[in-house]
gemmi code that builds the backbone of each chain (N, CA, C; Angstrom):
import gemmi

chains = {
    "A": [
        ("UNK", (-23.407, -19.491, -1.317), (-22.503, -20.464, -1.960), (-22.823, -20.509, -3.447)),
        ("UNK", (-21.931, -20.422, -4.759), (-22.350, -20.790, -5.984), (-22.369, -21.951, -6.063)),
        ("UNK", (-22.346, -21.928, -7.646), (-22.670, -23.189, -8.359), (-21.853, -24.583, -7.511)),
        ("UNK", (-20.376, -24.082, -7.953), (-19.214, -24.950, -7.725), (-19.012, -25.373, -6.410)),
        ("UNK", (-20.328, -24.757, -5.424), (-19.762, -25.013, -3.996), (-18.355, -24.516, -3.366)),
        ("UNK", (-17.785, -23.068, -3.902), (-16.413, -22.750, -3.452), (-17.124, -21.591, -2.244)),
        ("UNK", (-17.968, -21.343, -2.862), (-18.079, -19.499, -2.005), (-17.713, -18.437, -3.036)),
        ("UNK", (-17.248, -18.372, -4.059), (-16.425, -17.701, -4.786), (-17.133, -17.592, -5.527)),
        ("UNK", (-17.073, -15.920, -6.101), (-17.977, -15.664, -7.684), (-16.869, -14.883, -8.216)),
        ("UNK", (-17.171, -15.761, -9.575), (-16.028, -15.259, -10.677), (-17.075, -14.036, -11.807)),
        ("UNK", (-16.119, -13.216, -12.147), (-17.441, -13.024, -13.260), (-17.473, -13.726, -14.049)),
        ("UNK", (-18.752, -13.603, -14.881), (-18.889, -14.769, -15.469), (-19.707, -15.956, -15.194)),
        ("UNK", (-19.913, -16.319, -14.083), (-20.197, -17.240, -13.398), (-21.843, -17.111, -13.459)),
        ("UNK", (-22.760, -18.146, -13.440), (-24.343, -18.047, -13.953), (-24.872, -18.113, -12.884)),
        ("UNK", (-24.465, -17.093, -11.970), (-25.183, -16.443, -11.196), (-24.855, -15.205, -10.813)),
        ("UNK", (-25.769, -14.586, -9.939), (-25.516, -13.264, -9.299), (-25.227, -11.828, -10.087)),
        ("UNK", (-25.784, -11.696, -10.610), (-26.263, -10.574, -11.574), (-25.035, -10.338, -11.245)),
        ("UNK", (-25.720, -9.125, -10.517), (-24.938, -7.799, -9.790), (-23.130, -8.333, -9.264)),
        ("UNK", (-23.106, -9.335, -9.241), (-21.382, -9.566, -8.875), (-21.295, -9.856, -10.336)),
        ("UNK", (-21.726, -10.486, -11.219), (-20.984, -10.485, -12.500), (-20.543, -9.501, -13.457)),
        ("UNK", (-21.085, -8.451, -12.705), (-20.732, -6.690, -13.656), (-20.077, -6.124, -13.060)),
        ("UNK", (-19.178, -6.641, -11.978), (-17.742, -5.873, -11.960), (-16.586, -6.106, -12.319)),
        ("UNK", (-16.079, -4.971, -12.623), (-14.662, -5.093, -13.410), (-13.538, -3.865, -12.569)),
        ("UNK", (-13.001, -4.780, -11.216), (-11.820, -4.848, -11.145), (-12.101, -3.234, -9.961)),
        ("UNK", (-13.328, -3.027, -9.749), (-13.167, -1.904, -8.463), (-13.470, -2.535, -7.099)),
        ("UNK", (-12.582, -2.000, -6.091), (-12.482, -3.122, -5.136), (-13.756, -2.821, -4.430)),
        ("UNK", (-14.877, -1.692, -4.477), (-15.868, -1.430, -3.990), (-17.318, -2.135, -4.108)),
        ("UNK", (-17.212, -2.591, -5.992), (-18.022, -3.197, -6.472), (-18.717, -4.975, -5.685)),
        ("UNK", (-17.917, -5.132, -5.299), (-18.721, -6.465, -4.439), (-19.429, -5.961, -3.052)),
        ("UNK", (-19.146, -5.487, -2.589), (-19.795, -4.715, -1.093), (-21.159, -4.268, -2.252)),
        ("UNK", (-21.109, -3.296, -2.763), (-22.221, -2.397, -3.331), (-23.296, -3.473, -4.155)),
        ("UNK", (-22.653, -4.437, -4.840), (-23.319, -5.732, -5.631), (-24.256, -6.580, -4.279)),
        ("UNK", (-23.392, -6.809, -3.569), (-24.044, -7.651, -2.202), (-25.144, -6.972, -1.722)),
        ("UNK", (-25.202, -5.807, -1.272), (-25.978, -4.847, -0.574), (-27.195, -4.418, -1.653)),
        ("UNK", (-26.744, -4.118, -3.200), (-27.990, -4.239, -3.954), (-28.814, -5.492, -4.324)),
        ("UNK", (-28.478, -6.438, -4.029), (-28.964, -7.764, -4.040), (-30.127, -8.042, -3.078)),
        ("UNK", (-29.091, -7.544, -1.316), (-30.031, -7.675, -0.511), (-31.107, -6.381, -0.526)),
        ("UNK", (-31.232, -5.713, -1.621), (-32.375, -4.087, -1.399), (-32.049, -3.535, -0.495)),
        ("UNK", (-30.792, -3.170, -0.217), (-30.484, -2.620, 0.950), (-30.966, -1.530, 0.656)),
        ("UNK", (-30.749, -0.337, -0.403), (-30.542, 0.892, -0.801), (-32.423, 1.121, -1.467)),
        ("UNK", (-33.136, 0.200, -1.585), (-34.507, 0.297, -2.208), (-35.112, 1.213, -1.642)),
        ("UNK", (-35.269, 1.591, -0.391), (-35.883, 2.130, 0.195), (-35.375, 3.932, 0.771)),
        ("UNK", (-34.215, 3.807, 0.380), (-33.646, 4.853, 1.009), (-34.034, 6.376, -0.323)),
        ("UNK", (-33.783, 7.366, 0.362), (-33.628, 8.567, -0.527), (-32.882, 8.412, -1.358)),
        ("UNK", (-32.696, 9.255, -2.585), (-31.855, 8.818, -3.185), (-30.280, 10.347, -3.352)),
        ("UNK", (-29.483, 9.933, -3.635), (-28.645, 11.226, -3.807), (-28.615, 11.976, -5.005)),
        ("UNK", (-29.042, 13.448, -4.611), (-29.293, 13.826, -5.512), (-28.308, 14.883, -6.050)),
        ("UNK", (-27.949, 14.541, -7.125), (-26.870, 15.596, -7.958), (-26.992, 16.817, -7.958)),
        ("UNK", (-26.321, 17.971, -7.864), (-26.461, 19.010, -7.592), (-25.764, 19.714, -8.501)),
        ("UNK", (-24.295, 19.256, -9.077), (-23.477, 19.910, -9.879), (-22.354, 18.957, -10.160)),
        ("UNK", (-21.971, 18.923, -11.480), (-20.517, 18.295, -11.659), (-19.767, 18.747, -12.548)),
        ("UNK", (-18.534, 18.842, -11.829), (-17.460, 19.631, -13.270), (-16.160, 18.248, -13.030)),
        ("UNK", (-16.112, 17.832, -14.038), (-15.540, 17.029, -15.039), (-14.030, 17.569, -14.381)),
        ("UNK", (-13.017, 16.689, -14.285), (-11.639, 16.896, -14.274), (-10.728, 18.008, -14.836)),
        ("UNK", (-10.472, 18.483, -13.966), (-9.907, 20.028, -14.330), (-8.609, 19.686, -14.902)),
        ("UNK", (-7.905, 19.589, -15.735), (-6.120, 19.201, -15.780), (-5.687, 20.378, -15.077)),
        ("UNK", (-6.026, 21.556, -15.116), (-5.594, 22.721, -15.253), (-5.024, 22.866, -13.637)),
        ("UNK", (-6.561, 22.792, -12.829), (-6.254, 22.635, -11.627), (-6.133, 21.643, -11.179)),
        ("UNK", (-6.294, 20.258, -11.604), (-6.394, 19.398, -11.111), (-6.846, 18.289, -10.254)),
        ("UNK", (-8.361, 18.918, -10.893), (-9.765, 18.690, -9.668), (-11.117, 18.125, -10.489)),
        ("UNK", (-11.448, 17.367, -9.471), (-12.851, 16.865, -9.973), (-13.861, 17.476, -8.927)),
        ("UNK", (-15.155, 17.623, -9.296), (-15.706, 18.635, -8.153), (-17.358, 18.025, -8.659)),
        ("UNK", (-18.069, 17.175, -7.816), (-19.265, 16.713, -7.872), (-19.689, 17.438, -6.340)),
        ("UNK", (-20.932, 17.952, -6.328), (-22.213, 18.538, -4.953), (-23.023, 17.614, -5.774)),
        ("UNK", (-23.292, 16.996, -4.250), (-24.267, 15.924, -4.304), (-25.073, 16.478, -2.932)),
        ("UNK", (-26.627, 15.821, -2.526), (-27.926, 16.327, -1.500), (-27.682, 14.434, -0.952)),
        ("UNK", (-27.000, 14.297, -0.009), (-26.997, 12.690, 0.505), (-27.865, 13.049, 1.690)),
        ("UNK", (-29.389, 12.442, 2.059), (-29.853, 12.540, 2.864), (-29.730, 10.906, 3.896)),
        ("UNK", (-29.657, 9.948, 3.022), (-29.347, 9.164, 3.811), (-27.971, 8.527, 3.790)),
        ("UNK", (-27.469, 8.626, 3.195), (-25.599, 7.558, 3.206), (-24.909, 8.256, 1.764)),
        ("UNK", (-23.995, 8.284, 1.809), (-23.239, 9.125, 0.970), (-21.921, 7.736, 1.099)),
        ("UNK", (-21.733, 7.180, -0.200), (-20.402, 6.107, -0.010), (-19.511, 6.883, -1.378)),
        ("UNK", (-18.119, 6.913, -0.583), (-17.254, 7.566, -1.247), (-16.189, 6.544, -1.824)),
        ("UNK", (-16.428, 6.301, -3.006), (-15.605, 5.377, -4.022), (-15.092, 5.770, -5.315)),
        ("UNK", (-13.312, 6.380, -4.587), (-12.345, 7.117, -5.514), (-11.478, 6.156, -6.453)),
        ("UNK", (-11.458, 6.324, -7.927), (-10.591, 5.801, -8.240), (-9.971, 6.521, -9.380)),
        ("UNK", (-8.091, 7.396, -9.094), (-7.898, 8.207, -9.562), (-7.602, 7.457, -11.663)),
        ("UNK", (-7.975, 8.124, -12.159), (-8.037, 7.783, -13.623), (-6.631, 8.601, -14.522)),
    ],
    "B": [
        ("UNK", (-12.658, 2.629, -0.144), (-13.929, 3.157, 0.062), (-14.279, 3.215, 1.421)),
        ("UNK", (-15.823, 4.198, 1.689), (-15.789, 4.517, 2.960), (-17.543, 4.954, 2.549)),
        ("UNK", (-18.516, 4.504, 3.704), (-19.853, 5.007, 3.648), (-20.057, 6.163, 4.726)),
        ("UNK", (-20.297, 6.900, 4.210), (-20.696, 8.286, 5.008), (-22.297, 8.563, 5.377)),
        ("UNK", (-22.237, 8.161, 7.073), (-23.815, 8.330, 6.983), (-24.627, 9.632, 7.702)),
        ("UNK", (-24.835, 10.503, 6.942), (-25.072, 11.969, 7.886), (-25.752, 12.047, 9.061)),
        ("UNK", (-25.392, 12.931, 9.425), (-26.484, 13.477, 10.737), (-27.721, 14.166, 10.391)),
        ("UNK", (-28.094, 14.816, 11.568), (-29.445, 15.173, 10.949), (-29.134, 16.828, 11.112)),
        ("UNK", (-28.412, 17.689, 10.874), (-27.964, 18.784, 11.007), (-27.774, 19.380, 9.719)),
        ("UNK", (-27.849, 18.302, 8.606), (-28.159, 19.546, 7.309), (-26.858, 19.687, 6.486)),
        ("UNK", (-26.905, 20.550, 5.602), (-25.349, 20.641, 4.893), (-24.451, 21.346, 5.473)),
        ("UNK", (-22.709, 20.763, 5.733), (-22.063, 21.821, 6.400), (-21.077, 21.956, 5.116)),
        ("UNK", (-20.730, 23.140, 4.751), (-19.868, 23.654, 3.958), (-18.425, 23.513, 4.443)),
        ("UNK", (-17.709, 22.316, 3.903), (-16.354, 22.435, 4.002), (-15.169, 22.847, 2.934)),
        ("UNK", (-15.647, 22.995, 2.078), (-15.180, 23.979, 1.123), (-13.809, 23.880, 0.867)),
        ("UNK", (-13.239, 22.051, 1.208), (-11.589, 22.238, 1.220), (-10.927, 21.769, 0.109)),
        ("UNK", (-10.361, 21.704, -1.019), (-9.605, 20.675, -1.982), (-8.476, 20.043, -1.395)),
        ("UNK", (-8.651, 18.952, -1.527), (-7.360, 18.102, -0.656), (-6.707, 17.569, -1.799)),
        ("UNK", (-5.098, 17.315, -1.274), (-4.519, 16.939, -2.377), (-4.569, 15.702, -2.652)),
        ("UNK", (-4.043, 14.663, -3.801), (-4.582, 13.270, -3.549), (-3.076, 12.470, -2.888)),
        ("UNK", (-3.588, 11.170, -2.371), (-2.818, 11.017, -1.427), (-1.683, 10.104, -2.379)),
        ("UNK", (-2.038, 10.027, -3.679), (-1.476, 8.519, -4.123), (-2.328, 8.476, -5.848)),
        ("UNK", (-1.558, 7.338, -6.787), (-2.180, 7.356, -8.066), (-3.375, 6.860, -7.925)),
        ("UNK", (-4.085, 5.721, -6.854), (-4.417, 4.917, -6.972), (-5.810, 5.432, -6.271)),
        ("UNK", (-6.994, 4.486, -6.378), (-8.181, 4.909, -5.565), (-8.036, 5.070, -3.794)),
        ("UNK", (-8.422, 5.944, -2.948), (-8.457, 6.357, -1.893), (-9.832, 6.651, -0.839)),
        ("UNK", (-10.666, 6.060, -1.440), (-11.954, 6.371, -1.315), (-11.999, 6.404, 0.795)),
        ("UNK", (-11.677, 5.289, 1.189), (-11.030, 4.988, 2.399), (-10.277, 6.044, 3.021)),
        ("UNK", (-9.538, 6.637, 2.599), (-8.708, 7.720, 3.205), (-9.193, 8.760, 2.955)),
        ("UNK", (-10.232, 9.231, 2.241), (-10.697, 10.602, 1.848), (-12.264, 10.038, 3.026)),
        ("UNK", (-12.598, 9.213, 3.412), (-13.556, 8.513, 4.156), (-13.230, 9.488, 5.763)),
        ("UNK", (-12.027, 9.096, 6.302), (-11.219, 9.635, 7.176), (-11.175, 11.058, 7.019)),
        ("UNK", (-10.678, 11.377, 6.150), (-10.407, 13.284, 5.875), (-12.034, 13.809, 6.147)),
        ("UNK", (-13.021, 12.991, 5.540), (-13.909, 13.780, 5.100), (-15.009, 13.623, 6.616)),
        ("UNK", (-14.916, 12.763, 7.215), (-15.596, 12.548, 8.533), (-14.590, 13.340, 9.933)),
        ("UNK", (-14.032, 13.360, 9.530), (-12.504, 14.354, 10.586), (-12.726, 16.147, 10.025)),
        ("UNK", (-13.805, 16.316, 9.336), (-13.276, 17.463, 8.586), (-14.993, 18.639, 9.380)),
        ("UNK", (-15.003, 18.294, 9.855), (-16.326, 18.908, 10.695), (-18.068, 18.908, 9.728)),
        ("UNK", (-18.059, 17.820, 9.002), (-19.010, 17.284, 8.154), (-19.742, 16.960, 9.248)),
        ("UNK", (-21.231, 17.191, 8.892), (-22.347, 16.147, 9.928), (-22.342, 14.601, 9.550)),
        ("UNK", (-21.380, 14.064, 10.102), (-21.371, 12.724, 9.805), (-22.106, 11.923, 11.103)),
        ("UNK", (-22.655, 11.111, 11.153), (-23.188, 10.488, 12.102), (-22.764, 8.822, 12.821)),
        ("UNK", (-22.226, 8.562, 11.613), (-21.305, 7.553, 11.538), (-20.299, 7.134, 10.114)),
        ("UNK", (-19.561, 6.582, 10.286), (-18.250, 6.236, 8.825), (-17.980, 4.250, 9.059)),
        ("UNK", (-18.602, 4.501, 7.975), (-17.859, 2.851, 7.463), (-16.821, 2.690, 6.712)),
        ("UNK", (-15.415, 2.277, 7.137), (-14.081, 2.638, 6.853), (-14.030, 0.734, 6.034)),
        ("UNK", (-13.908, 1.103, 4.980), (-13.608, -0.444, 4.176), (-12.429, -0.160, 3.689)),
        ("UNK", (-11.206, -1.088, 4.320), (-9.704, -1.486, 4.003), (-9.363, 0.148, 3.476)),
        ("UNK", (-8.655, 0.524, 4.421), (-8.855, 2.190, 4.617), (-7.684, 2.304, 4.843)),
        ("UNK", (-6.398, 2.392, 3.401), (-5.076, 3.233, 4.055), (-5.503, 4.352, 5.097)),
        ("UNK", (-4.134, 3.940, 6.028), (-4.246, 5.014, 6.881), (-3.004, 5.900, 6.842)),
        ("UNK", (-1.726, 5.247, 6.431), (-0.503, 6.043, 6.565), (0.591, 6.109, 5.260)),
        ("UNK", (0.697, 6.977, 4.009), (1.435, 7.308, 3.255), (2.439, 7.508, 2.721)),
        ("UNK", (3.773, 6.918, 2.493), (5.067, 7.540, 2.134), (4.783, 8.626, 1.562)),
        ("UNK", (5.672, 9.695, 2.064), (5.992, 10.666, 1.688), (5.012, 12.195, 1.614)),
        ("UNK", (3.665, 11.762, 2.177), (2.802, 12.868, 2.896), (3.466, 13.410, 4.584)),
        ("UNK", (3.063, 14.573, 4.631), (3.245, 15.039, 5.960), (2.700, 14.397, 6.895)),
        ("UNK", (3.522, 13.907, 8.044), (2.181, 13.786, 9.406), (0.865, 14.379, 9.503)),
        ("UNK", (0.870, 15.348, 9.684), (-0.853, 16.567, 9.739), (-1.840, 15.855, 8.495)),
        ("UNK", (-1.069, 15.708, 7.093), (-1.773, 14.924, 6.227), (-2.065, 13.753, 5.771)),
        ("UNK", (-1.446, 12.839, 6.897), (-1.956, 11.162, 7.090), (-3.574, 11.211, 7.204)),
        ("UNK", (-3.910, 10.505, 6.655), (-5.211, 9.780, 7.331), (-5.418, 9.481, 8.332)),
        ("UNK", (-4.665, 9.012, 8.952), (-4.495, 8.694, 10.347), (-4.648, 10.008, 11.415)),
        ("UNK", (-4.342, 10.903, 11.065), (-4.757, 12.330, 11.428), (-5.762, 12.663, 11.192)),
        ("UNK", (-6.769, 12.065, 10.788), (-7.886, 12.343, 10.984), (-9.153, 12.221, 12.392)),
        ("UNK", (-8.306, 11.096, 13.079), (-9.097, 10.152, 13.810), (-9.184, 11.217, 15.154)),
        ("UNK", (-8.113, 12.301, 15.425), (-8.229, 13.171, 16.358), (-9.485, 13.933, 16.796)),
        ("UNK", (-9.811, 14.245, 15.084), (-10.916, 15.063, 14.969), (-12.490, 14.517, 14.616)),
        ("UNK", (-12.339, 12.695, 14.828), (-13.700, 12.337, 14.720), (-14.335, 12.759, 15.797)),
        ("UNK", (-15.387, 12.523, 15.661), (-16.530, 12.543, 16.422), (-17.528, 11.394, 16.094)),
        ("UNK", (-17.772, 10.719, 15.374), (-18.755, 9.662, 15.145), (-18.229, 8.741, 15.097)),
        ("UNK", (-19.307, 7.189, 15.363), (-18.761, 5.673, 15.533), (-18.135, 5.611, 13.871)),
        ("UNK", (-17.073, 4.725, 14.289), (-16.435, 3.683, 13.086), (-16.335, 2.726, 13.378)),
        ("UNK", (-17.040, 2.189, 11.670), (-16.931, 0.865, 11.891), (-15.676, 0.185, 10.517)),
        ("UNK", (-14.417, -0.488, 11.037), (-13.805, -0.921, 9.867), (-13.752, -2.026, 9.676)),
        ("UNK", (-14.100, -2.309, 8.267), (-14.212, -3.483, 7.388), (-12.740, -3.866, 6.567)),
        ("UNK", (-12.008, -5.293, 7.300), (-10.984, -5.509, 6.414), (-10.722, -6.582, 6.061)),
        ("UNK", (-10.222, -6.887, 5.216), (-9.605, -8.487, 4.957), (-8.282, -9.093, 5.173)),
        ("UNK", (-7.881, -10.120, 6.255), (-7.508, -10.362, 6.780), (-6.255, -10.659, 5.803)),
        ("UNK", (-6.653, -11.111, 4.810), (-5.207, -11.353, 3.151), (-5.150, -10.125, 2.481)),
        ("UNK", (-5.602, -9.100, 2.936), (-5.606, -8.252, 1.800), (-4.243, -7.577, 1.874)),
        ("UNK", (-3.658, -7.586, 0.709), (-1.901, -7.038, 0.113), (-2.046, -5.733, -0.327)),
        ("UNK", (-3.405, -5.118, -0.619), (-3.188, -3.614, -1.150), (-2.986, -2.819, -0.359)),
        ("UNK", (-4.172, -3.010, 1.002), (-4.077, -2.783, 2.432), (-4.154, -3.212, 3.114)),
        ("UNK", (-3.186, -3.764, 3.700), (-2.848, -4.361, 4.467), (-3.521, -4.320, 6.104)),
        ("UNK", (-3.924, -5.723, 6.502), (-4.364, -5.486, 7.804), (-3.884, -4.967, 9.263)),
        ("UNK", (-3.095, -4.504, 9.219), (-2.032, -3.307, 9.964), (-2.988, -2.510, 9.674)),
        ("UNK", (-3.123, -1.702, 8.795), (-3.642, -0.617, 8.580), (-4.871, -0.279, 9.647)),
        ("UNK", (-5.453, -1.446, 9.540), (-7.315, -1.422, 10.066), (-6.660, -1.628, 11.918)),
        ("UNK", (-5.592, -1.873, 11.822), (-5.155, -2.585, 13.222), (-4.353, -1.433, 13.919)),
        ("UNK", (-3.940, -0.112, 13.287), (-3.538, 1.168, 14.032), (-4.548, 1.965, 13.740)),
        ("UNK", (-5.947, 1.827, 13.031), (-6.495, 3.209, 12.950), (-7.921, 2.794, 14.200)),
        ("UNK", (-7.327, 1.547, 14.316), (-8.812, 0.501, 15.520), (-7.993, 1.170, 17.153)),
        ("UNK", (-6.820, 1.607, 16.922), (-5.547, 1.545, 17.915), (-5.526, 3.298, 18.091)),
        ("UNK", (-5.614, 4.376, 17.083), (-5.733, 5.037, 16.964), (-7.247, 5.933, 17.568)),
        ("UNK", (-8.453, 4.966, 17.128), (-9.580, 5.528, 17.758), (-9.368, 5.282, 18.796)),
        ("UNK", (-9.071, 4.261, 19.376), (-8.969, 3.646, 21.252), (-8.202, 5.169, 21.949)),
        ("UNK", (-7.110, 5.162, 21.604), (-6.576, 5.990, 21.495), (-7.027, 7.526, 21.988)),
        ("UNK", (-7.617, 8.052, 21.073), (-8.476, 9.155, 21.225), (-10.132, 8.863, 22.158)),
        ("UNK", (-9.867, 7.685, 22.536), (-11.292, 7.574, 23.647), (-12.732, 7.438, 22.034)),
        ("UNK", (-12.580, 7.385, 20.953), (-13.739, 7.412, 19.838), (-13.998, 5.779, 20.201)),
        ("UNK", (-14.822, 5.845, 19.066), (-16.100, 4.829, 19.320), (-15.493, 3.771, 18.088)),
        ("UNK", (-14.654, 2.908, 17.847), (-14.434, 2.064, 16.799), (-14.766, 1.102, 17.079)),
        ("UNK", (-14.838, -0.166, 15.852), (-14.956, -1.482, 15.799), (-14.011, -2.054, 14.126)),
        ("UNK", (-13.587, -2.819, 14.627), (-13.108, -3.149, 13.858), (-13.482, -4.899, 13.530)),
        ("UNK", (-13.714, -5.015, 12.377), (-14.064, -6.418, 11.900), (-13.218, -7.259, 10.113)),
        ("UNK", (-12.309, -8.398, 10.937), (-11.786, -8.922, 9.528), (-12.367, -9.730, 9.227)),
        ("UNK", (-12.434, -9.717, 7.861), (-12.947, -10.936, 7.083), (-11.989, -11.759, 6.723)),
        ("UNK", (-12.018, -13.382, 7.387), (-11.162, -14.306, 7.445), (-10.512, -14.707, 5.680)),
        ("UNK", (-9.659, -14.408, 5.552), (-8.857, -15.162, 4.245), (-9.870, -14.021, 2.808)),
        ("UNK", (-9.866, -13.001, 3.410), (-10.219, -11.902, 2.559), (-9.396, -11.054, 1.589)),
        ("UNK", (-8.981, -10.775, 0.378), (-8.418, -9.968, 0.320), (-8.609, -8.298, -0.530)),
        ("UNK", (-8.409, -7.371, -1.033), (-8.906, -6.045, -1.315), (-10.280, -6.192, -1.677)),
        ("UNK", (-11.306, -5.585, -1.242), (-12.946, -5.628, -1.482), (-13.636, -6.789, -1.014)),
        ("UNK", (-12.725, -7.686, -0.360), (-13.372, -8.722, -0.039), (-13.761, -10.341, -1.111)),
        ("UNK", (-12.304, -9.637, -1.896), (-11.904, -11.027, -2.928), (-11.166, -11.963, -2.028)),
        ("UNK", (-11.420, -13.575, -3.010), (-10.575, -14.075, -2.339), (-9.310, -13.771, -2.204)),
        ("UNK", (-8.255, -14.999, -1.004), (-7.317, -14.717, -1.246), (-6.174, -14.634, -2.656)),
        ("UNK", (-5.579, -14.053, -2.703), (-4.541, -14.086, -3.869), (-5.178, -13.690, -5.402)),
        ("UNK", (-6.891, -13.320, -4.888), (-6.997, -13.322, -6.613), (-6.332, -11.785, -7.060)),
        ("UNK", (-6.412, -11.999, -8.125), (-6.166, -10.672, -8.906), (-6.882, -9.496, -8.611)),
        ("UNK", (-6.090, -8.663, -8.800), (-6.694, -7.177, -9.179), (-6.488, -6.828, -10.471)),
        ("UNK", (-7.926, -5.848, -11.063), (-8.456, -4.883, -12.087), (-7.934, -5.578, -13.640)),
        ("UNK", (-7.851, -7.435, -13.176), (-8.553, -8.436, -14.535), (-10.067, -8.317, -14.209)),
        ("UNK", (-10.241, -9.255, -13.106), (-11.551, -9.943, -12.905), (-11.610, -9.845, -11.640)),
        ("UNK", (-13.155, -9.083, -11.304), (-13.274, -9.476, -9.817), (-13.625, -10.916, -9.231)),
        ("UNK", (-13.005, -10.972, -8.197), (-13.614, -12.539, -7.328), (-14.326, -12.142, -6.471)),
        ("UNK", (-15.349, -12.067, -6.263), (-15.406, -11.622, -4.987), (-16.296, -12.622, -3.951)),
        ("UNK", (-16.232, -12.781, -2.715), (-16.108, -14.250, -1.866), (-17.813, -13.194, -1.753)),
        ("UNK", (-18.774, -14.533, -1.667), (-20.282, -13.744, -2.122), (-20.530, -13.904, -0.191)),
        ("UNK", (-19.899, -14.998, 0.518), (-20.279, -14.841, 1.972), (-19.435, -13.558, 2.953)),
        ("UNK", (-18.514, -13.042, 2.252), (-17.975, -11.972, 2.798), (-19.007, -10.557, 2.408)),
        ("UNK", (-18.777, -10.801, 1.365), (-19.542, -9.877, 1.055), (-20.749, -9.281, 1.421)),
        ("UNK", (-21.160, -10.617, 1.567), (-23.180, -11.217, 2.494), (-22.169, -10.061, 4.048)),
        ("UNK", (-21.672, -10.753, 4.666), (-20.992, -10.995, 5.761), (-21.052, -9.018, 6.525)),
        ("UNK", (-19.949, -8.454, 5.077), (-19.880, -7.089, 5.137), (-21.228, -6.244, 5.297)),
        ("UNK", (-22.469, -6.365, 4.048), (-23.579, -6.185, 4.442), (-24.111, -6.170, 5.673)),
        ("UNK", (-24.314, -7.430, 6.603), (-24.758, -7.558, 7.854), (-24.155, -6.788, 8.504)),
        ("UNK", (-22.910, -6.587, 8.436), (-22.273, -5.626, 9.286), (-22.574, -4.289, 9.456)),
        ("UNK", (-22.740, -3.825, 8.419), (-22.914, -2.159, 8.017), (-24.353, -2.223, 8.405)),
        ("UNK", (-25.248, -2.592, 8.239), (-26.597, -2.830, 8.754), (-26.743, -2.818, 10.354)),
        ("UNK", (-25.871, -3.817, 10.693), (-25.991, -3.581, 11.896), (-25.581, -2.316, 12.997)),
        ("UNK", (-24.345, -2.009, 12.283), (-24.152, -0.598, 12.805), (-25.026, 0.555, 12.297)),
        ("UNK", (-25.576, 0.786, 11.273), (-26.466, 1.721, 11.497), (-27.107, 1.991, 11.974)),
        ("UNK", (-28.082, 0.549, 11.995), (-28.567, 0.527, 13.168), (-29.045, 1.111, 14.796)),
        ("UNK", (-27.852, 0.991, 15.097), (-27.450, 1.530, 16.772), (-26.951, 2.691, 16.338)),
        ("UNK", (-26.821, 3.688, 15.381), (-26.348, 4.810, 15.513), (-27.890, 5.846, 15.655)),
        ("UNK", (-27.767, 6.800, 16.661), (-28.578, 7.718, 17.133), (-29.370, 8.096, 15.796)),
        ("UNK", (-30.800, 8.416, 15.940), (-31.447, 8.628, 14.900), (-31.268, 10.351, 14.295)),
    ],
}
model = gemmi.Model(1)
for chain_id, residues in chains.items():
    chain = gemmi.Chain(chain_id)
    for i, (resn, *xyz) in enumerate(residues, 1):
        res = gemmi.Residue()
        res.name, res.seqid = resn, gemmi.SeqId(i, " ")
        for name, pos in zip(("N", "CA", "C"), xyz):
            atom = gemmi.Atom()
            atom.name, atom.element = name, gemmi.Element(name[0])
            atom.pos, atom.b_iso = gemmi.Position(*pos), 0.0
            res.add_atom(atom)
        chain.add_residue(res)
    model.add_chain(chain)
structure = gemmi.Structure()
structure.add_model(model)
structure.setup_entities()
């Protein structure tokens, strides 16, 4: 519950770190919640392997990533 | 969006470019493609997960994916949510049954996209309801949980 007693975090709001630094991805509160609780502290981490940047040409973004434990896929076309 | 949690079988090369389904983020539906696509997935956490497209082919719904799971799903939706709509979570819960797979499906009461409240805005300011959110956590925890080591 915040401050105001609604349940509701605005950003902005003088609490909760991690929910006050999102802007507008609908993924960011799940991932804020879950880093709060250390969900992810303990786990491996994913490790980058390669990234090529947005192709116009072809029309592709192309990241290899090593996910040994959870791999969360959060697209948002730009 | 969608959490992909591997198996213990290592990297499988799927080597496919898919086209995108829509302008907008899909993380959820590429969640589906990418656990349907013979990946060692071990389990998929499907959060407010279009499943069906104007103007894609049948074969390339999301919803066509669910033929070819093989691992538990678990979907996370909000019961207000207008981007995706809770239909969505309510034929792909209908869809695993369906195919005999392993789903669950769970709404978050007066939820809407990511687990904002109802009616707030999108991509001003997030709202996001901090007991849903809590709520979603427990959930995904708990299903990992019970998924085979």
């Amino acid at each position: 519950m915040n401050a105001v007693g609604t349940g509701v975090t605005k950003c902005g709001e003088n609490h909760g770190q991690a929910l006050r630094d999102c802007a507008g991805d609908p993924g960011k509160g799940f991932l804020a919640a879950a880093k709060e609780r250390h969900i992810f502290d303990n786990l491996p981490k994913v490790v980058p392997v390669s990234f090529a940047p947005f192709d116009a040409k072809n029309r592709r973004t192309e990241a290899v990533v090593e996910a040994f434990s959870f791999c969360m896929l959060d697209l948002a076309a730009k | 969006m969608a959490m992909l949690l591997p198996g213990g079988r290592g990297a499988v090369e799927i080597g496919k470019a898919w086209p995108s389904f829509h302008r907008y983020a899909m993380g959820g539906a590429y969640g589906l493609r990418l656990a349907g696509s013979g990946a060692d997935v071990a389990g998929l956490v499907s959060f407010f997960a279009p499943v069906e497209f104007s103007g894609v082919p049948d074969t390339d719904q999301p919803i066509a994916s669910v033929s070819h799971l093989h691992c538990p799903v678990l979907i996370l939706q909000g019961s207000a949510d207008v981007i995706t709509r809770p239909d969505h979570a309510d034929r792909l819960l209908a869809a695993l049954q369906e195919h005999h797979r392993d789903g669950r499906l769970e709404k978050l009461r007066r939820q809407g996209h990511g687990f904002t409240y109802e009616g707030a805005p999108m991509g001003t300011c997030c709202n996001f309801s901090e007991s849903a959110t809590a709520r979603s956590v427990d959930l995904v925890v708990e299903f990992a949980a019970r998924l085979p080591d």
